[in-house]
C-alpha positions as CSV (number, residue, x, y, z in Angstrom):
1,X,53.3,47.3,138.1
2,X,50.8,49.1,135.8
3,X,51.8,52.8,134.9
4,X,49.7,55.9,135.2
5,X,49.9,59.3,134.1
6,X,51.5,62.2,136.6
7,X,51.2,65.7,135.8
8,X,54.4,68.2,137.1
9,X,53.4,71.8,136.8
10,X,56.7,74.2,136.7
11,X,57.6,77.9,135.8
12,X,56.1,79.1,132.5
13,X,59.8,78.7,130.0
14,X,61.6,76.2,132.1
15,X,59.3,72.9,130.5
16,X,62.6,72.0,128.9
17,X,64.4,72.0,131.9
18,X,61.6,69.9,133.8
19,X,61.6,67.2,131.1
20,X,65.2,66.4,131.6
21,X,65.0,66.2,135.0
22,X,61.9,63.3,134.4
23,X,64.0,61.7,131.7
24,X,67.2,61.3,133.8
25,X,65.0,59.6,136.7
26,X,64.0,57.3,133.9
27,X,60.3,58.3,133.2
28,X,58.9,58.4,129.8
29,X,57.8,62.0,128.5
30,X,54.0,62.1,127.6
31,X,53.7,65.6,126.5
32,X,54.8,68.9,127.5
33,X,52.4,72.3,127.2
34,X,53.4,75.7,128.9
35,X,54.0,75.4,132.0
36,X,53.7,71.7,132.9
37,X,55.0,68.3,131.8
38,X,53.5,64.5,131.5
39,X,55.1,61.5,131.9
40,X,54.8,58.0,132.5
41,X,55.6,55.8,135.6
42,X,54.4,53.1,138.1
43,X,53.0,54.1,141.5
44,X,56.9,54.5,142.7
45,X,57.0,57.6,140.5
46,X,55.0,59.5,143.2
47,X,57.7,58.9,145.5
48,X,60.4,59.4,143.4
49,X,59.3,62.4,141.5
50,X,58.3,64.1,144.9
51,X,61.8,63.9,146.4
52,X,64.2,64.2,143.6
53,X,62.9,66.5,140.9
54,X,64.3,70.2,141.7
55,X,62.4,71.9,139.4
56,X,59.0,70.8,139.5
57,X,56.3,72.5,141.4
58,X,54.1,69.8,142.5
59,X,53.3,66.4,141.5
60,X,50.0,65.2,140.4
61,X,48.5,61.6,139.9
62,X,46.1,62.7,136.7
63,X,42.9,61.2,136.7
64,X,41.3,61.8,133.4
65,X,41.0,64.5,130.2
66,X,37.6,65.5,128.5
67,X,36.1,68.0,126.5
68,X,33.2,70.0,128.7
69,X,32.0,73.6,127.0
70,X,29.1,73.3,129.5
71,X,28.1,72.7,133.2
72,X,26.2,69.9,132.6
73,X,29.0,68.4,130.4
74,X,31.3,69.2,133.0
75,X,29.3,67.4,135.8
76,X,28.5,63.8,133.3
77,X,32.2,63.8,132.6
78,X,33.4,64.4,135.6
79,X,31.1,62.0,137.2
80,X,32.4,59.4,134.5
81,X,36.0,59.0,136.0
82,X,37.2,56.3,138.2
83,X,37.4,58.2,141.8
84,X,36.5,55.1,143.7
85,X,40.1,54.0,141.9
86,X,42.1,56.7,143.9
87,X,39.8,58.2,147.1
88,X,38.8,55.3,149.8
89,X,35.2,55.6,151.6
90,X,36.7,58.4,154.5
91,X,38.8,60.1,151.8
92,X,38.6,63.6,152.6
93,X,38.5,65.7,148.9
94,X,37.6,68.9,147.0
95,X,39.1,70.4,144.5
96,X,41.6,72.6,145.6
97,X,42.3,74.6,142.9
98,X,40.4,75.4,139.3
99,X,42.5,77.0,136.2
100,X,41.1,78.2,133.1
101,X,41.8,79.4,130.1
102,X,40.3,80.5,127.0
103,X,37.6,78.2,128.1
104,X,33.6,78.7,127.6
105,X,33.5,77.9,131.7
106,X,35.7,80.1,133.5
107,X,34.2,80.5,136.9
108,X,36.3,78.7,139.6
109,X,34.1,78.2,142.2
110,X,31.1,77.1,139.9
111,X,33.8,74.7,138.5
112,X,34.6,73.6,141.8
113,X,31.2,73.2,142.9
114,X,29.7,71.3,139.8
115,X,32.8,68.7,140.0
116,X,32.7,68.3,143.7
117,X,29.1,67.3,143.6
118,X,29.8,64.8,140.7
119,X,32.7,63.1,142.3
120,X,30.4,62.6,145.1
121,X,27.7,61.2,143.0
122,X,30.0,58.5,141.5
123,X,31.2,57.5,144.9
124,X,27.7,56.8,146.0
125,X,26.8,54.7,143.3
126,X,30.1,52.5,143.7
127,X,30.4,53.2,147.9
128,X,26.6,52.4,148.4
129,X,26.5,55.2,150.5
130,X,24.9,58.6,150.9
131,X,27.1,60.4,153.0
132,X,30.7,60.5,153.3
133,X,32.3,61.8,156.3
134,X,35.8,62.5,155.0
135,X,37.4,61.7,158.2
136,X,40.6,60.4,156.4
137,X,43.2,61.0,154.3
138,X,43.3,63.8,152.2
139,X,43.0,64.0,148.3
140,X,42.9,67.6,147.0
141,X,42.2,67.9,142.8
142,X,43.0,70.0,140.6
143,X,41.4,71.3,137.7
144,X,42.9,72.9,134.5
145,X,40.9,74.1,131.5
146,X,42.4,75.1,128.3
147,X,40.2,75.9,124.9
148,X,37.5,73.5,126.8
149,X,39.5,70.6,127.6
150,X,39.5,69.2,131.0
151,X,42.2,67.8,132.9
152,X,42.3,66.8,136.3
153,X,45.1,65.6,138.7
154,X,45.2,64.6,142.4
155,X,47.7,66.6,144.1
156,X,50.2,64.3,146.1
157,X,52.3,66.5,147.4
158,X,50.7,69.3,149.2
159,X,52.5,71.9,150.3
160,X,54.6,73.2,146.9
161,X,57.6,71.7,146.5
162,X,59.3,75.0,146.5
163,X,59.3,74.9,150.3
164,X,62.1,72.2,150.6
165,X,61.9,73.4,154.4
166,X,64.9,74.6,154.4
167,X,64.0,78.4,154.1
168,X,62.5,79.8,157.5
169,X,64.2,82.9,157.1
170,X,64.0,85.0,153.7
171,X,64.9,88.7,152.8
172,X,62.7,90.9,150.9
173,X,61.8,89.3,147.8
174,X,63.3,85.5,147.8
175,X,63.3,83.6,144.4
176,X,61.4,80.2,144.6
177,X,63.8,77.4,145.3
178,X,62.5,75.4,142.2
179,X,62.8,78.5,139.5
180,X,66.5,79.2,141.4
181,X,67.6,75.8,140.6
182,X,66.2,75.5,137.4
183,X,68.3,78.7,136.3
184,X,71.4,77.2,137.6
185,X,70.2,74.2,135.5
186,X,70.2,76.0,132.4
187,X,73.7,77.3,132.6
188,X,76.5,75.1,132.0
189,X,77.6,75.2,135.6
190,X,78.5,72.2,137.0
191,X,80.0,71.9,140.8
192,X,83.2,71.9,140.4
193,X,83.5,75.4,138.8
194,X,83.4,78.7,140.6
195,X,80.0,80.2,141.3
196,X,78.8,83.9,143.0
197,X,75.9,85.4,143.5
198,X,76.3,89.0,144.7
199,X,72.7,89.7,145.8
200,X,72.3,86.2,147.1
201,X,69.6,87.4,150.1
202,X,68.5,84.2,151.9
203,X,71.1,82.5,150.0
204,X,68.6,80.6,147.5
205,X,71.0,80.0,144.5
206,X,74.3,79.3,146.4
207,X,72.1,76.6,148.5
208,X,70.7,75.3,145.7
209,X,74.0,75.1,143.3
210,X,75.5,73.6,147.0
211,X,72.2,71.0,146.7
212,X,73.4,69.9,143.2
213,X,76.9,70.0,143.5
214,X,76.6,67.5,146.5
215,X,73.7,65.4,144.7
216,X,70.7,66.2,147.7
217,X,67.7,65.3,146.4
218,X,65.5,68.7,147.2
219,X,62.5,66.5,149.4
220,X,64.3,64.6,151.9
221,X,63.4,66.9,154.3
222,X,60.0,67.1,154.0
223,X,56.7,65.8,154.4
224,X,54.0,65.0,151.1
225,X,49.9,64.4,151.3
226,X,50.1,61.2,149.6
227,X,52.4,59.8,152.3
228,X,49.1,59.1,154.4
229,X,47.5,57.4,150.8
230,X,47.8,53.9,152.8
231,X,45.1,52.7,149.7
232,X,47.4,53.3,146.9
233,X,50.5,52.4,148.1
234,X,52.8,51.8,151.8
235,X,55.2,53.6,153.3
236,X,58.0,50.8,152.6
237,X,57.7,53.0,148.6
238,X,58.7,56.0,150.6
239,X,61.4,54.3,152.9
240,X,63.1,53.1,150.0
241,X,62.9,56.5,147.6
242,X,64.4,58.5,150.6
243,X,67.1,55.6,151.0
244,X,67.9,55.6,146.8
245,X,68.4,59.6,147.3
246,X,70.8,59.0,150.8
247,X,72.6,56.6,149.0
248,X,73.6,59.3,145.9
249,X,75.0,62.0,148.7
250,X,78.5,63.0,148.3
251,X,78.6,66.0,150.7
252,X,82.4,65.7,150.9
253,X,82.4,67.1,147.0
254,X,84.5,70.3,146.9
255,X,82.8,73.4,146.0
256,X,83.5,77.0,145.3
257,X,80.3,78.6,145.7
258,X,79.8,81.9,147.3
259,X,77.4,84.2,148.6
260,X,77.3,88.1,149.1
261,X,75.0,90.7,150.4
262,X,75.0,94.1,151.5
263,X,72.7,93.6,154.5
264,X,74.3,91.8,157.2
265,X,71.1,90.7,158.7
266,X,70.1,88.8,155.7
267,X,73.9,86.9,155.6
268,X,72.6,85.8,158.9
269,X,69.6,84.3,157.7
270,X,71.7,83.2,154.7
271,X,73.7,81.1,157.0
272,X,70.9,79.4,159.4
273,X,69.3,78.3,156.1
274,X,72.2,76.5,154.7
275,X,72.7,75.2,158.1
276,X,69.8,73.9,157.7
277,X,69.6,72.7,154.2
278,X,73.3,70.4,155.1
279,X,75.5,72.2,152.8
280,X,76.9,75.4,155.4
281,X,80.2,73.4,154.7
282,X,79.9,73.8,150.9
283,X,79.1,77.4,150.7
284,X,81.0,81.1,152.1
285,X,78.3,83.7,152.8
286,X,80.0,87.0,153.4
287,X,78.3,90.5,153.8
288,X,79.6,92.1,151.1
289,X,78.7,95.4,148.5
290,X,78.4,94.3,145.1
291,X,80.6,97.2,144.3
292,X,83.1,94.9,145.8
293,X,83.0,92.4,143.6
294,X,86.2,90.2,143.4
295,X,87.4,86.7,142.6
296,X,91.0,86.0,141.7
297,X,90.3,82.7,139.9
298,X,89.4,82.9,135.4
299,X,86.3,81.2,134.0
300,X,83.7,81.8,137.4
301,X,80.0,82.0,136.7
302,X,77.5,84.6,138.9
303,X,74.2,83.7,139.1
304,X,71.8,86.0,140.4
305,X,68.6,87.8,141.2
306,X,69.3,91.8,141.7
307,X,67.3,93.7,142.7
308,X,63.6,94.9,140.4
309,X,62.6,97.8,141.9
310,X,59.0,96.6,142.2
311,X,58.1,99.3,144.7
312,X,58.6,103.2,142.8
313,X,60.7,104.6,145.8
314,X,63.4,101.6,145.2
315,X,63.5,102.5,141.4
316,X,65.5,105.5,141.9
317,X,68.5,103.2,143.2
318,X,68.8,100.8,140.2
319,X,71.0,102.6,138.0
320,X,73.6,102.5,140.4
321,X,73.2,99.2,141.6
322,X,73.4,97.5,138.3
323,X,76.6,100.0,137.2
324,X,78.2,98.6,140.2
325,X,77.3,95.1,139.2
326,X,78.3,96.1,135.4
327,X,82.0,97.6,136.4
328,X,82.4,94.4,139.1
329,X,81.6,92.1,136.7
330,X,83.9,93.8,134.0
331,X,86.9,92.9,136.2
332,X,86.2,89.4,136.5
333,X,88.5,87.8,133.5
334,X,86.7,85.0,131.5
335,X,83.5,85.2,133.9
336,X,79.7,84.3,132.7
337,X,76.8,85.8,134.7
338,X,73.5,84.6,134.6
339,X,70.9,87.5,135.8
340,X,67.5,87.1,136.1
341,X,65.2,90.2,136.4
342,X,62.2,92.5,135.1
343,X,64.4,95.7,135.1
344,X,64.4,96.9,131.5
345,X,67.3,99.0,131.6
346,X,69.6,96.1,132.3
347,X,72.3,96.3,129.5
348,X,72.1,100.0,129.8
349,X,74.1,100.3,133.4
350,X,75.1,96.9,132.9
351,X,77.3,98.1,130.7
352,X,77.1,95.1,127.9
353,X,74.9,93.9,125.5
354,X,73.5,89.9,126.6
355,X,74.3,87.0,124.3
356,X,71.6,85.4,125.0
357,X,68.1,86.7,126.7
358,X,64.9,83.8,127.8
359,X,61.9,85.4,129.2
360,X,60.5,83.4,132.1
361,X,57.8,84.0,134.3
362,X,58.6,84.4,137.8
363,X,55.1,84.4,139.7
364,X,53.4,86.9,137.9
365,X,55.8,88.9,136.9
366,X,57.6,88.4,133.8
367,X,61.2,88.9,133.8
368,X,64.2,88.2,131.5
369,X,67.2,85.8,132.4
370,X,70.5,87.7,130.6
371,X,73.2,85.8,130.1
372,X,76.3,87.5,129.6
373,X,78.9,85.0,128.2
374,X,82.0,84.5,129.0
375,X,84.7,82.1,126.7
376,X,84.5,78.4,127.3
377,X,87.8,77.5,129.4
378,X,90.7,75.0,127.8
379,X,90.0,71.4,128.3
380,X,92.5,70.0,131.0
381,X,95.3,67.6,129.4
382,X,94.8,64.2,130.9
């Protein structure tokens, strides 16, 4: 089966992470830029990349790359791809979304207008028609433009794979499910070693760790705009990705993953989410101060997103959250936490210089992912 291009978009600093997660499903790497990654892979990728890889934000089928520094460039290459090869005679498409940076065009909606009116031009030509009613399946696009290069994808999975559908009820200010799991991905947690997180909210991290510990791929339980995409491939593709994922399930793994927060509230939530993600028998969600901070067991990681203080009236409280968090973690013997947050006075109340600091962008906000290192434990005697 002849391969095509797919673009995964991720979380400005996790690339690396992304890539692995390609490579392991077997896909080659094309090239990686900030904040998204290329591969390689027959039409099954689609399926395959939308319901296994966790840290990937979407999935698109890219369509072409040129250079365009002008609106008339733009509309002649656009014009040049092969849409007939991707949207049938009732697609319904538009371009969904338009990025650009440090580009001579820069206006979204005149990009999105130009290249909607040349896609439709091109279809004419090879259609033989002059109006298209777009009654059928969908195919959104999206643009990115960076120093006047031009590449467009079609997005095949819709909603952001972020919503694993899992999540109906979130505290405050939840973390994304695919930047949580690729910060556990970046530690050297694995699931059969001890893992807290003492601000856990709607109990993001401890699901996700629970996900990866037990092997569920992060889409089986939820729905993708290509699926209806009848013209580039059946559902039997999908049928047997979901069946290749049920197949690599071992929900009777033992775990030691736990969850606290102060409001009790949000521990409920916690709970009806895991319930809901499968893994409510993998995890123990406890409301629970961070000043109580406790684990009997050497060599535990904590993984965790405190709170920022965002809003100026919740500033005033940070000092003595993250002390508590510092003194708590202090008694934990041989313990490594993992905190990710845009509160600069961290290592101050913390207590503790980090070994190791990666800035990532969560949103638009940047933050810093400490990582307070704990020693390796001794390799078991076989």
């Amino acid at each position: 089966m002849e391969n095509m291009e797919w673009i995964a978009p991720c979380h400005f600093g996790l690339e690396a992470v992304l890539k692995k997660e390609i490579q392991d499903l077997g896909y080659e790497i094309i090239q990686v830029e900030d904040g998204r990654v290329t591969f390689l892979g027959d039409i099954n990728a689609l399926c395959r990349a939308n319901i296994f890889l966790r840290t990937a934000e979407r999935i698109l089928l890219k369509v072409g790359s040129f250079q365009a520094a002008a609106y008339d460039e733009l509309f002649e290459e656009t014009k040049k791809l092969p849409w007939e090869a991707y949207i049938p005679k009732d697609g319904k498409f538009w371009i969904t979304k338009a990025a650009s940076v440090k580009s001579k065009l820069f206006s979204p909606s005149d990009i999105q207008s130009i290249m909607k009116k040349a896609i439709v031009e091109r279809l004419k030509g090879k259609y033989h028609k002059e109006w298209f009613e777009e009654t059928g399946s969908s195919f959104p696009i999206r643009v990115f433009l960076m120093k006047d290069i031009v590449t467009v994808g079609i997005d095949t999975s819709g909603v952001s794979l972020h919503k694993r559908g899992y999540r109906r009820l979130q505290s405050k200010a939840p973390i994304a499910e695919t930047l949580a799991a690729a910060l556990i991905l970046l530690t050297p947690w694995k699931g059969d070693r001890i893992l807290v997180d003492p601000f856990c909210g709607s109990g993001t991290f401890p699901i996700e760790a629970a996900m990866i510990a037990a092997n569920i791929a992060p889409g089986m339980n939820r729905s993708f705009t290509a699926e209806k995409w009848d013209n580039l491939l059946n559902r039997k593709a999908w049928y047997e990705a979901v069946d290749e994922a049920n197949a690599q399930i071992n929900d009777t793994v033992e775990t030691d993953i736990q969850g606290y927060d102060i409001d009790g509230e949000v521990i409920k939530a916690a709970r009806q989410n895991a319930e809901d993600a499968g893994v409510s028998h993998l995890i123990h969600l406890q409301q629970r101060a961070v000043k109580e901070l406790s684990h009997p067991k050497k060599y535990g990681f904590i993984i965790t997103n405190p709170p920022y203080g965002e809003r100026i009236e919740d500033k005033r409280s940070l000092p003595g959250i993250y002390r508590e968090f510092g003194e708590g973690f202090a008694g934990l013997d041989s313990w490594s936490a993992y905190v990710i947050t845009s509160y600069e006075d961290v290592e101050r109340y913390f207590g503790r210089k980090a070994d190791k600091n990666r800035k990532i962008y969560n949103g638009m906000i940047k933050t810093y992912y400490y990582q307070f290192l704990g020693p390796k434990p001794p390799r078991q005697k076989r």
